[in-house]
Each structure stands twice: as C-alpha cells, then as structure tokens.
CHARMM internal coordinates of N, CA and C (Angstrom, degrees):
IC EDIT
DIST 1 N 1 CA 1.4410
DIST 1 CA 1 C 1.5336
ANGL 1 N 1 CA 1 C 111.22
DIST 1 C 2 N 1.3594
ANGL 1 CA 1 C 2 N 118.80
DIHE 1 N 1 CA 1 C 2 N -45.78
DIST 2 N 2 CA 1.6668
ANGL 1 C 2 N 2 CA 116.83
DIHE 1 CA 1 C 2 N 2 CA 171.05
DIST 2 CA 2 C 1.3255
ANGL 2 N 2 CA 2 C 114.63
DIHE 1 C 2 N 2 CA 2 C -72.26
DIST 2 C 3 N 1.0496
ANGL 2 CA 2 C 3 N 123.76
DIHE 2 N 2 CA 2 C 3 N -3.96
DIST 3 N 3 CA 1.5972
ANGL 2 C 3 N 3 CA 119.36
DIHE 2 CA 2 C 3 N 3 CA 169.13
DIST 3 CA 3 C 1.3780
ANGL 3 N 3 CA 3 C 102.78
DIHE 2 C 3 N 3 CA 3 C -94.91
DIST 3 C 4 N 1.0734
ANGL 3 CA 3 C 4 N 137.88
DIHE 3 N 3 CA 3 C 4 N -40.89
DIST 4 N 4 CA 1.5826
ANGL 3 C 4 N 4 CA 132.04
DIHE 3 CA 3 C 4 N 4 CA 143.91
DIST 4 CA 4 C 1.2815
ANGL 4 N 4 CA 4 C 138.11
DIHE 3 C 4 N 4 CA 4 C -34.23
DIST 4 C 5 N 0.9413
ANGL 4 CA 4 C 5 N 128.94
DIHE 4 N 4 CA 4 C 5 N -35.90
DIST 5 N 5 CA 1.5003
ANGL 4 C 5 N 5 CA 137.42
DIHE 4 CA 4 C 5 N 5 CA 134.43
DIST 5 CA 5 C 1.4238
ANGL 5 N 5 CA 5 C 144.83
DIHE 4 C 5 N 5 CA 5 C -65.53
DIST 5 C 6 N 0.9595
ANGL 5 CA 5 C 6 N 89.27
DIHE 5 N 5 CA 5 C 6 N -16.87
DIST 6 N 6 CA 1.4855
ANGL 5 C 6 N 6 CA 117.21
DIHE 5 CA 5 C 6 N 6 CA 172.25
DIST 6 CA 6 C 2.1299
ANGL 6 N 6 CA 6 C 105.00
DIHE 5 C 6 N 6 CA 6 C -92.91
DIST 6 C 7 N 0.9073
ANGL 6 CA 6 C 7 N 127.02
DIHE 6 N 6 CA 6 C 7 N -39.46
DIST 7 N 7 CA 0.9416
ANGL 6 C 7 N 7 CA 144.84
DIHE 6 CA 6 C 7 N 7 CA -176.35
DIST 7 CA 7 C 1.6058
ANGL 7 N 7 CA 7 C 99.91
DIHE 6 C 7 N 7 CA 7 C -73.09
DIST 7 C 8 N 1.3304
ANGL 7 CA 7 C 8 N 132.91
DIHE 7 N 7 CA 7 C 8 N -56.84
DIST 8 N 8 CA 1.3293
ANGL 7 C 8 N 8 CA 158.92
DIHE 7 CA 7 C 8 N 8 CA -151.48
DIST 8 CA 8 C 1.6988
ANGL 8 N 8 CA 8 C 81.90
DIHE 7 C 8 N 8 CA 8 C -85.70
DIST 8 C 9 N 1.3120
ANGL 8 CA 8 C 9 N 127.70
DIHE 8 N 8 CA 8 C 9 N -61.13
DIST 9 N 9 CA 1.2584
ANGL 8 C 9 N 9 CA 113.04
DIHE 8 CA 8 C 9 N 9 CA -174.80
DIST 9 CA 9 C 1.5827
ANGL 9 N 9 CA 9 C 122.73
DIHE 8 C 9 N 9 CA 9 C -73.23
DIST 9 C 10 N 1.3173
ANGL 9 CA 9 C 10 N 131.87
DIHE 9 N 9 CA 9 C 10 N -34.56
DIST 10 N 10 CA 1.0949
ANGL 9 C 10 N 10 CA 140.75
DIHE 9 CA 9 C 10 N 10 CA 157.56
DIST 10 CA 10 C 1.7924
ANGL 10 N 10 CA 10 C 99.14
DIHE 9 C 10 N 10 CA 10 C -37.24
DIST 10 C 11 N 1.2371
ANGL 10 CA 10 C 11 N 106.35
DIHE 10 N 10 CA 10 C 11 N -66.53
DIST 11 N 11 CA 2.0030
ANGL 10 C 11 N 11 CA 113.00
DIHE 10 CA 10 C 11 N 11 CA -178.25
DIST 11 CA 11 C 1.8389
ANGL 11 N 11 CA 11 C 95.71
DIHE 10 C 11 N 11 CA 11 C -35.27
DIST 11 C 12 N 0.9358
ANGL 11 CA 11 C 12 N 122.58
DIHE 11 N 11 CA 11 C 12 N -59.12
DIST 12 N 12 CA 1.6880
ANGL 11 C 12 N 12 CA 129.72
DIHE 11 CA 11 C 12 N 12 CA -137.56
DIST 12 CA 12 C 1.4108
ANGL 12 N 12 CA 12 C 105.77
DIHE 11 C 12 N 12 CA 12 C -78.20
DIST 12 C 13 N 2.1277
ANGL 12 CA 12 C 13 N 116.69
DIHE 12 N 12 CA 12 C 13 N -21.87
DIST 13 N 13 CA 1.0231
ANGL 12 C 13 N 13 CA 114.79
DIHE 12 CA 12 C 13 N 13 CA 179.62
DIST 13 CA 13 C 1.6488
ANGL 13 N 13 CA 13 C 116.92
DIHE 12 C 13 N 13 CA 13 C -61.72
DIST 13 C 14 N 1.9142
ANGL 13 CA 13 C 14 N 110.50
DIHE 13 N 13 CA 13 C 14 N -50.26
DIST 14 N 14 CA 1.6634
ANGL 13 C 14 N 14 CA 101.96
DIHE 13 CA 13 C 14 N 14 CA -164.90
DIST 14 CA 14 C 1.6187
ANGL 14 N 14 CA 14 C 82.55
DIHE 13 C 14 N 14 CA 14 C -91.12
DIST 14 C 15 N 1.5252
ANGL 14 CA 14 C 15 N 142.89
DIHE 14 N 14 CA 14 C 15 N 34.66
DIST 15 N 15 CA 1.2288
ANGL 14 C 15 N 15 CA 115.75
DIHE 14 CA 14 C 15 N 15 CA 153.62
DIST 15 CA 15 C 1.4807
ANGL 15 N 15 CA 15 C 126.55
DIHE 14 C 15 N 15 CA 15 C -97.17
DIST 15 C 16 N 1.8986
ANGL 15 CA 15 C 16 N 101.05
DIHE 15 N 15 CA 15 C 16 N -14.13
DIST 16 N 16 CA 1.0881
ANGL 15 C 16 N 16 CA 132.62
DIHE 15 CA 15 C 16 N 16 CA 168.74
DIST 16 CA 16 C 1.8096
ANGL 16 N 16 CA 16 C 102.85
DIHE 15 C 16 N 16 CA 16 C -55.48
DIST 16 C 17 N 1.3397
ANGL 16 CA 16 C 17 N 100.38
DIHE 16 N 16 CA 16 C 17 N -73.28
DIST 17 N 17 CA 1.4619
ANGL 16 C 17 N 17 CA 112.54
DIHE 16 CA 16 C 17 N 17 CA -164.11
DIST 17 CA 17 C 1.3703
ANGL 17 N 17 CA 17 C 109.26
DIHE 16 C 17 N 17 CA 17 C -46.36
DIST 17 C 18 N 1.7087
ANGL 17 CA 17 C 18 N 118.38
DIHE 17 N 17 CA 17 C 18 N -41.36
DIST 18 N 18 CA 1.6601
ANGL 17 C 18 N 18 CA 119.40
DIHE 17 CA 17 C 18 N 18 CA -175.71
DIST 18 CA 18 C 1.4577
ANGL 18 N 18 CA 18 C 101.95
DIHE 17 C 18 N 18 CA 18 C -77.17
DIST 18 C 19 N 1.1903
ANGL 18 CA 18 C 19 N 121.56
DIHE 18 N 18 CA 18 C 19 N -22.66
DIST 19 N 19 CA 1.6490
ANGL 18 C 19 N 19 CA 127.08
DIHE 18 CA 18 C 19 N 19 CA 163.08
DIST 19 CA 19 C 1.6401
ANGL 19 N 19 CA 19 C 109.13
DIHE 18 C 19 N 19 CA 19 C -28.84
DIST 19 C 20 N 1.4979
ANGL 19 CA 19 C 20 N 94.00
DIHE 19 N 19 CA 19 C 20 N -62.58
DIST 20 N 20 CA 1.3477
ANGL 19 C 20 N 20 CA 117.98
DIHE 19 CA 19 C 20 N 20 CA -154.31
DIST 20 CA 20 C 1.6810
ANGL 20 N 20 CA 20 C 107.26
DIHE 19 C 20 N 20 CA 20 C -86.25
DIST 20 C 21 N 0.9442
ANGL 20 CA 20 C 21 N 117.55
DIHE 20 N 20 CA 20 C 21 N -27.57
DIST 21 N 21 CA 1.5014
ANGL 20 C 21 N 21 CA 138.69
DIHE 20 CA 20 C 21 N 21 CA 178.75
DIST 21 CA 21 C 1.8276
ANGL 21 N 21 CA 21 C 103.10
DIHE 20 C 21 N 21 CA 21 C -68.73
DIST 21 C 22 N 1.2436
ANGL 21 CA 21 C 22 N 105.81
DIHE 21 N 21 CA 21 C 22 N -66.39
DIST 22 N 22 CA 0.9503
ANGL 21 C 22 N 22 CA 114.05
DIHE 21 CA 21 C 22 N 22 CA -172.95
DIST 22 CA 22 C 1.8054
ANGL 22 N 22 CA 22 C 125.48
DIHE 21 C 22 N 22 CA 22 C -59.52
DIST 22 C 23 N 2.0394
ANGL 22 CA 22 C 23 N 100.00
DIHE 22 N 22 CA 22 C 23 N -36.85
DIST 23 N 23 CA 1.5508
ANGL 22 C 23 N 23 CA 85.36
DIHE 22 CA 22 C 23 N 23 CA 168.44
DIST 23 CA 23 C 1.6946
ANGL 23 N 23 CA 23 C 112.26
DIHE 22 C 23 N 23 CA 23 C -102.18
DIST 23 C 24 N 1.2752
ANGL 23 CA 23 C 24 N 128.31
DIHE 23 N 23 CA 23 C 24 N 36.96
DIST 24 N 24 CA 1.5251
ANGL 23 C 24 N 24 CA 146.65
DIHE 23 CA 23 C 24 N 24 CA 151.62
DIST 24 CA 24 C 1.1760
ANGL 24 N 24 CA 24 C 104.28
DIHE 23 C 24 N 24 CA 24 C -64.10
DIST 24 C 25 N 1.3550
ANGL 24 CA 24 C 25 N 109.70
DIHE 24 N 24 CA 24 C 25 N -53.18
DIST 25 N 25 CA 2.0284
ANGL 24 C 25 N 25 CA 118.44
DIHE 24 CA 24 C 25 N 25 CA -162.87
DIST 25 CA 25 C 1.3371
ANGL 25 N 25 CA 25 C 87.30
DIHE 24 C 25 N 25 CA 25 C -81.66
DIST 25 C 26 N 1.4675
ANGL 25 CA 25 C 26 N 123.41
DIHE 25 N 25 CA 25 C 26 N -75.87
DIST 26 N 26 CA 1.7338
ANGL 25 C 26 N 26 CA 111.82
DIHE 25 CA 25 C 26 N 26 CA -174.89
DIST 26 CA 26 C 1.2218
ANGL 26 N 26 CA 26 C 105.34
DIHE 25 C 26 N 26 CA 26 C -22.52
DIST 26 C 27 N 1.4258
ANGL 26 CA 26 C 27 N 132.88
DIHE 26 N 26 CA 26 C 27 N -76.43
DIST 27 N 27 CA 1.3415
ANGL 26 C 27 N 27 CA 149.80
DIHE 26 CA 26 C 27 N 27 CA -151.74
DIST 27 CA 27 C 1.5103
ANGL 27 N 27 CA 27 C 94.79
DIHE 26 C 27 N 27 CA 27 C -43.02
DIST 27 C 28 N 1.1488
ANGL 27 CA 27 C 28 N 127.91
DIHE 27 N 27 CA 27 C 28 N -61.72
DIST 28 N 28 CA 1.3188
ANGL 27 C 28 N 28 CA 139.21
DIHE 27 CA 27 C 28 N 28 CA -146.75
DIST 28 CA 28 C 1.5366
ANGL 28 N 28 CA 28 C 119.66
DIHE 27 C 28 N 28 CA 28 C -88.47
DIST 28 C 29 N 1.6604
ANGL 28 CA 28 C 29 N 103.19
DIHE 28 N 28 CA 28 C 29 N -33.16
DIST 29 N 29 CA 1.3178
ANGL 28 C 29 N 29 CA 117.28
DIHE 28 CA 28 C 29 N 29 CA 169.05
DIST 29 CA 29 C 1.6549
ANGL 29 N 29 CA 29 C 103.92
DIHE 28 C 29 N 29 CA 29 C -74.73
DIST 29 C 30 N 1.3188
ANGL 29 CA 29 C 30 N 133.88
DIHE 29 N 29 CA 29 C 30 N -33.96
DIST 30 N 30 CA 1.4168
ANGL 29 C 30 N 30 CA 141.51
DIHE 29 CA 29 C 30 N 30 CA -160.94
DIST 30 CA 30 C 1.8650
ANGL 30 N 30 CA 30 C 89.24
DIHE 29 C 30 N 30 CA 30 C -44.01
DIST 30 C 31 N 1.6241
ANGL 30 CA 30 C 31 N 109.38
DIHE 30 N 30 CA 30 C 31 N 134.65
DIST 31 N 31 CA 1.3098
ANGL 30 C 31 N 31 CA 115.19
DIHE 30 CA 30 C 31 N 31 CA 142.66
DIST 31 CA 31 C 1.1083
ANGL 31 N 31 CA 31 C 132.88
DIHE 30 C 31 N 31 CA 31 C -64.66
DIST 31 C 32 N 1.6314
ANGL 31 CA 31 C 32 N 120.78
DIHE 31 N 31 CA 31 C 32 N 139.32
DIST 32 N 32 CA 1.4715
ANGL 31 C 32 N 32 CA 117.75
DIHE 31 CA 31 C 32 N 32 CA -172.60
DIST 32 CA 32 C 1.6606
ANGL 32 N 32 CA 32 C 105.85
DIHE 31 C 32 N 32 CA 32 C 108.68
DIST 32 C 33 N 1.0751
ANGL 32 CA 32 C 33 N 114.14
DIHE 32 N 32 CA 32 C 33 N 162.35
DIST 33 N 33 CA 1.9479
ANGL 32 C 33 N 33 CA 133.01
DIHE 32 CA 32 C 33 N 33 CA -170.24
DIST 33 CA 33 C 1.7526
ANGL 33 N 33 CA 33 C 91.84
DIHE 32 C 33 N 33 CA 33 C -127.85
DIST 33 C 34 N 1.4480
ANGL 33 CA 33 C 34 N 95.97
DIHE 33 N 33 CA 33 C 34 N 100.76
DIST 34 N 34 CA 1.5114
ANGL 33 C 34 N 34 CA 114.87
DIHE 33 CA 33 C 34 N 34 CA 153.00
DIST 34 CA 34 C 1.6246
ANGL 34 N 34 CA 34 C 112.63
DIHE 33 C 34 N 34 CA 34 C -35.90
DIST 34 C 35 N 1.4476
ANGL 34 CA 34 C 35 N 106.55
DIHE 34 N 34 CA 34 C 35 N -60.43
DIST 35 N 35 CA 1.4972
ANGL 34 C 35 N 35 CA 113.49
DIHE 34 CA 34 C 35 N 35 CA -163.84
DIST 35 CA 35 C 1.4596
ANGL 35 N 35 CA 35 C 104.31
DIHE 34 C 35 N 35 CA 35 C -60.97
DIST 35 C 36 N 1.2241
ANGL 35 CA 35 C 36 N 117.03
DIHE 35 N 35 CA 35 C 36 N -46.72
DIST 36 N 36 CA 2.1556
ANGL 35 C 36 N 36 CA 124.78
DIHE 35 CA 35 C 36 N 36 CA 179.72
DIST 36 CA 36 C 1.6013
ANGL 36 N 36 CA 36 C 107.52
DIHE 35 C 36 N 36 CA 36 C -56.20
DIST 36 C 37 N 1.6048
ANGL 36 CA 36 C 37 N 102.36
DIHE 36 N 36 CA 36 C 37 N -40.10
DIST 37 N 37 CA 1.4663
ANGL 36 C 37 N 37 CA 88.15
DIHE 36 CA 36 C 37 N 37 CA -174.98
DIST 37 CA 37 C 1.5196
ANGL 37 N 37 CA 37 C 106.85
DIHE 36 C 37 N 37 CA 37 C -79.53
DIST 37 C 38 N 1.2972
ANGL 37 CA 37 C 38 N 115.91
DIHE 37 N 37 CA 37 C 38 N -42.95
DIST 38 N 38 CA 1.7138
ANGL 37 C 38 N 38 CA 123.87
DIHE 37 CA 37 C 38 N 38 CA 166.86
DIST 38 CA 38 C 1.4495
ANGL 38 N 38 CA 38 C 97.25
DIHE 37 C 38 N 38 CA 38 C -25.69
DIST 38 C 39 N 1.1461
ANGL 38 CA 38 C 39 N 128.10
DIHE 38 N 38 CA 38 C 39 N -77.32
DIST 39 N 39 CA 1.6466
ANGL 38 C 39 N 39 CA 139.69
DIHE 38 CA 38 C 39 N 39 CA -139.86
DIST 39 CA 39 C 1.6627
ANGL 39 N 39 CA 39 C 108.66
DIHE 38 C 39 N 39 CA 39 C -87.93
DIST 39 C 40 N 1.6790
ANGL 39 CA 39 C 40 N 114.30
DIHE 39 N 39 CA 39 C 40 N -26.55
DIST 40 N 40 CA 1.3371
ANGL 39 C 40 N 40 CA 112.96
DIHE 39 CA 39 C 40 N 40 CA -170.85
DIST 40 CA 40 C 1.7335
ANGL 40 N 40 CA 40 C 101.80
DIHE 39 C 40 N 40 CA 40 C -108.47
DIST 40 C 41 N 1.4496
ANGL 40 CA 40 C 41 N 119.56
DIHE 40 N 40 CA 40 C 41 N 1.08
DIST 41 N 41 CA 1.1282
ANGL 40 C 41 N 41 CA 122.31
DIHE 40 CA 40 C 41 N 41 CA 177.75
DIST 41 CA 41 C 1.7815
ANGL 41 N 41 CA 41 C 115.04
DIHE 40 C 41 N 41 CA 41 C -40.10
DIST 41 C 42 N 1.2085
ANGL 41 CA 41 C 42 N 100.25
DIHE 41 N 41 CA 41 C 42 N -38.15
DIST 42 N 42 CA 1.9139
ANGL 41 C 42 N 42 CA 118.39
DIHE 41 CA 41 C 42 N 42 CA -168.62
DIST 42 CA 42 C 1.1570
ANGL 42 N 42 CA 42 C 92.61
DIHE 41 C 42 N 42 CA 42 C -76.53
DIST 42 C 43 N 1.5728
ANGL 42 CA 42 C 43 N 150.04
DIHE 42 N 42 CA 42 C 43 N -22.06
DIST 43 N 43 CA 1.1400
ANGL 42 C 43 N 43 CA 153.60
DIHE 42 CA 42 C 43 N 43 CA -136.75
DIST 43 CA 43 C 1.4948
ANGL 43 N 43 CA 43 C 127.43
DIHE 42 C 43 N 43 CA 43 C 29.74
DIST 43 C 44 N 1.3967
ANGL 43 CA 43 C 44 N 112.00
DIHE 43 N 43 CA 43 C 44 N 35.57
DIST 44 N 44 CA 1.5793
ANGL 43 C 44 N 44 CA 129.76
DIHE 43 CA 43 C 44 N 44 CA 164.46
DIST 44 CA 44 C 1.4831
ANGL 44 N 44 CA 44 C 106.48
DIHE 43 C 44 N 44 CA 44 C -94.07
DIST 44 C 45 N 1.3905
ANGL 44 CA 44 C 45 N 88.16
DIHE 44 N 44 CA 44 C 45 N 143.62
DIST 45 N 45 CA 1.4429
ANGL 44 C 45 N 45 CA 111.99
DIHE 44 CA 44 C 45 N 45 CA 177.59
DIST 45 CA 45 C 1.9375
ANGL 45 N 45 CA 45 C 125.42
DIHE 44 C 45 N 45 CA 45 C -54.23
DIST 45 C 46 N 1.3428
ANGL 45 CA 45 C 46 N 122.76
DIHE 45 N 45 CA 45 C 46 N 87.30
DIST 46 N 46 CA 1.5357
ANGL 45 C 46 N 46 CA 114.47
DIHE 45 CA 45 C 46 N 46 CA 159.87
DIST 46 CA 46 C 1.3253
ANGL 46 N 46 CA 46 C 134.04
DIHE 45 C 46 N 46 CA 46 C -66.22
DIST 46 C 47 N 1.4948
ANGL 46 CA 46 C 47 N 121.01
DIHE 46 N 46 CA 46 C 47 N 131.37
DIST 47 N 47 CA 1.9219
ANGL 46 C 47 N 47 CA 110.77
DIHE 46 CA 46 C 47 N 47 CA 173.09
DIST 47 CA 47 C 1.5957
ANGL 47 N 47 CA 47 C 78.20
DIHE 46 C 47 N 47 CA 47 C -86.07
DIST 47 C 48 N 1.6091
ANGL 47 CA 47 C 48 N 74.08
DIHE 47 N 47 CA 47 C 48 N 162.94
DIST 48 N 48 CA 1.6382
ANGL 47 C 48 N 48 CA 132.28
DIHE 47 CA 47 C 48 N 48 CA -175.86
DIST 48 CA 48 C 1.9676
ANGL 48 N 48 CA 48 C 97.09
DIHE 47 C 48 N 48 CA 48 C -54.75
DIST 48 C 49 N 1.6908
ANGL 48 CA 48 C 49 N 107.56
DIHE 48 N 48 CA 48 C 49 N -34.59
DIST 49 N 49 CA 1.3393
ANGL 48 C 49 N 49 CA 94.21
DIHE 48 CA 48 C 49 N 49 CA 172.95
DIST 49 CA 49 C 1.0180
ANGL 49 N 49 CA 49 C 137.52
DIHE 48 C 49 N 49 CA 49 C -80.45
DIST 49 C 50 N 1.3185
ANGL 49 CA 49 C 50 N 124.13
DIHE 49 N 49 CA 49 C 50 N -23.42
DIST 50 N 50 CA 1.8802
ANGL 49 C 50 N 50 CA 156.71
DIHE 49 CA 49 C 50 N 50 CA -169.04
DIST 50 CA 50 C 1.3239
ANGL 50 N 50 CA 50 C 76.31
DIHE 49 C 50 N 50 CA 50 C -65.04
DIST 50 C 51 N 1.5033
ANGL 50 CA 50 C 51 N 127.10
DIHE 50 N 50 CA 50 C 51 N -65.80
DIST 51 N 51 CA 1.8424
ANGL 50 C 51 N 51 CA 132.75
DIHE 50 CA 50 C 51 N 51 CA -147.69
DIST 51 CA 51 C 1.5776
ANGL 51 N 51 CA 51 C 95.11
DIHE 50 C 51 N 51 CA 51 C -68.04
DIST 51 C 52 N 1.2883
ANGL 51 CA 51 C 52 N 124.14
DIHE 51 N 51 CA 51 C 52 N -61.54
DIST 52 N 52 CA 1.6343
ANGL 51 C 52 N 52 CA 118.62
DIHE 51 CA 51 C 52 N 52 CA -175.17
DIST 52 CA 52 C 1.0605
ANGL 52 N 52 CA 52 C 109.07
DIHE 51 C 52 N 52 CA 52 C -57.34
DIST 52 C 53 N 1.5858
ANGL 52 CA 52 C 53 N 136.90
DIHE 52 N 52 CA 52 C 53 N -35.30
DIST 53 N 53 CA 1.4412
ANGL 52 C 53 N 53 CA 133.10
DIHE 52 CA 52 C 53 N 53 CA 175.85
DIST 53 CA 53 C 1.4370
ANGL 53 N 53 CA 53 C 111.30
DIHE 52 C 53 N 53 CA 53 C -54.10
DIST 53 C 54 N 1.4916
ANGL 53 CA 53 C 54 N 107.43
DIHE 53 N 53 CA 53 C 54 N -42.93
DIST 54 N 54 CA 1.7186
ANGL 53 C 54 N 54 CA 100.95
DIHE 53 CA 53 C 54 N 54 CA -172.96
DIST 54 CA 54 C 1.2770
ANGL 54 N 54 CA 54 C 128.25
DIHE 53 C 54 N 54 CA 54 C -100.16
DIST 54 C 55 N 1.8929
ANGL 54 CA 54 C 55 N 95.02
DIHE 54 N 54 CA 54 C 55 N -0.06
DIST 55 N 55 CA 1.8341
ANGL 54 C 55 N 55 CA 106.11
DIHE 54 CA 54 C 55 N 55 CA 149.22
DIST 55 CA 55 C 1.6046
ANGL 55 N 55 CA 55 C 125.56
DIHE 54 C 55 N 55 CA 55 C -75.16
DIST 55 C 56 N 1.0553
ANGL 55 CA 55 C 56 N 87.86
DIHE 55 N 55 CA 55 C 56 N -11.99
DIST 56 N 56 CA 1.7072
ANGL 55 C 56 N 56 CA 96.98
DIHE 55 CA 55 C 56 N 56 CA -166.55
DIST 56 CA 56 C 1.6772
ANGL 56 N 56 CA 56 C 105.31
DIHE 55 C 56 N 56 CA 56 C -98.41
DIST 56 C 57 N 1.7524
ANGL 56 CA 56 C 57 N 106.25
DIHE 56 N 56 CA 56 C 57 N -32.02
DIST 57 N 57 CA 1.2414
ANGL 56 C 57 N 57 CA 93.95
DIHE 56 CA 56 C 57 N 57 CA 162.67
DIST 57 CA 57 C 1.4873
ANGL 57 N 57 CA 57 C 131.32
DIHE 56 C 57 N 57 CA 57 C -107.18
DIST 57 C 58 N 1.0748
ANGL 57 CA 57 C 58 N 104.57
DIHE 57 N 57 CA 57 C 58 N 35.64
DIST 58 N 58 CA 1.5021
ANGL 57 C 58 N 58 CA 125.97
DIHE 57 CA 57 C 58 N 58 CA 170.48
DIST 58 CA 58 C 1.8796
ANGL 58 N 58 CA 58 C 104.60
DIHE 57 C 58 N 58 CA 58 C -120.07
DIST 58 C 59 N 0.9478
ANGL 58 CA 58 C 59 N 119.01
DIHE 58 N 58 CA 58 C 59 N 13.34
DIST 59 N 59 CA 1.3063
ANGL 58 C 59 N 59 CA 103.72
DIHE 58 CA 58 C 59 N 59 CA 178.66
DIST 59 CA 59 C 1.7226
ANGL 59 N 59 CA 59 C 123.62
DIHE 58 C 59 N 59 CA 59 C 92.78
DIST 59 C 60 N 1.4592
ANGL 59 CA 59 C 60 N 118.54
DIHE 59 N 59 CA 59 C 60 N -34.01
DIST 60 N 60 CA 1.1604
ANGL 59 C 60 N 60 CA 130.83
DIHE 59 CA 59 C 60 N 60 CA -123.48
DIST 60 CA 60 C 1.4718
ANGL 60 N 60 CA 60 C 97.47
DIHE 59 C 60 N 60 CA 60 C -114.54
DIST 60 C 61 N 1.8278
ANGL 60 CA 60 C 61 N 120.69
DIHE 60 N 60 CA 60 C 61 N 9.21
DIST 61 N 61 CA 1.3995
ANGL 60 C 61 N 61 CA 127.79
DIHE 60 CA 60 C 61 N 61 CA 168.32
DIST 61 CA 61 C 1.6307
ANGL 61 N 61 CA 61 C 97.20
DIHE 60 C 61 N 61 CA 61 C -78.54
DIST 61 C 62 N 1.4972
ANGL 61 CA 61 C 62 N 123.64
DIHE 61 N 61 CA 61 C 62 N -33.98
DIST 62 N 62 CA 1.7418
ANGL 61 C 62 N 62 CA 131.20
DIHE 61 CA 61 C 62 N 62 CA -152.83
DIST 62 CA 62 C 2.3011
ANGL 62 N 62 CA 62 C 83.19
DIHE 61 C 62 N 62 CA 62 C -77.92
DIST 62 C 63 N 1.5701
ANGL 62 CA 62 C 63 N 77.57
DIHE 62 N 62 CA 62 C 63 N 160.49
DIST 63 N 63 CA 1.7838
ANGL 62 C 63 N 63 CA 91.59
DIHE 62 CA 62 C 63 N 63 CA 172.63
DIST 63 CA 63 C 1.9382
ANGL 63 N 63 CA 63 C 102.64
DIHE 62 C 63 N 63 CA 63 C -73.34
DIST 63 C 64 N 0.5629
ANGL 63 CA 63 C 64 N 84.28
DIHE 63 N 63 CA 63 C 64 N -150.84
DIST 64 N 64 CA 1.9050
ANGL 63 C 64 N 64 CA 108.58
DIHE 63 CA 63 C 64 N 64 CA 168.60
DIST 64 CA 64 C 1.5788
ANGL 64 N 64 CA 64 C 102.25
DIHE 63 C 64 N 64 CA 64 C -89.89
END
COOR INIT
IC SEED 1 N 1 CA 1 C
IC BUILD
C-alpha cells in the first residue's frame, strides 16, 4: 500500500508540471489583450500609455 502511494505521488509531480505548461501556452496563444479587456471593462476611456505600462508590468510586452 505505501509503495502505492508513493508511486501515485511521484505520477502527480510531471502531471502537475504539464498541467501548468499546458495552460501557460493556452494563456498566451489566447486571442485578444487581457490588459484592454482588464482596463476597458468599465467602458472608460484608456491612453495608449496606461495600456503599455500594464503590459510591461505584467510581463506581457516580452515574446514567449
């Protein structure tokens, strides 16, 4: 029985990781700007700088 569990947890680590791998790429491939819908949700007006500021501090100016 502890080698069964033990076994089961060893499994869960790289199923975890492709978990995590996998909705990174979704995330990133997804059409559409997180930050525009974030910011224009209220339907007020953003400049062009507010939006690069909060791509840039989210990560999300860099490629993959």
């Amino acid at each position: 029985m502890l080698r069964y569990i033990i076994n089961r947890l060893l499994l869960m680590i790289p199923t975890l990781l492709g978990v995590a791998v996998l909705v990174f790429l979704l995330l990133r491939m997804m059409p559409g700007d997180i930050v525009e819908l974030k910011l224009l949700a209220e339907g007020e007006s953003v400049d062009v700088e507010t939006l690069e500021a909060e791509r840039a501090r989210h990560g999300l100016a860099k490629s993959i």
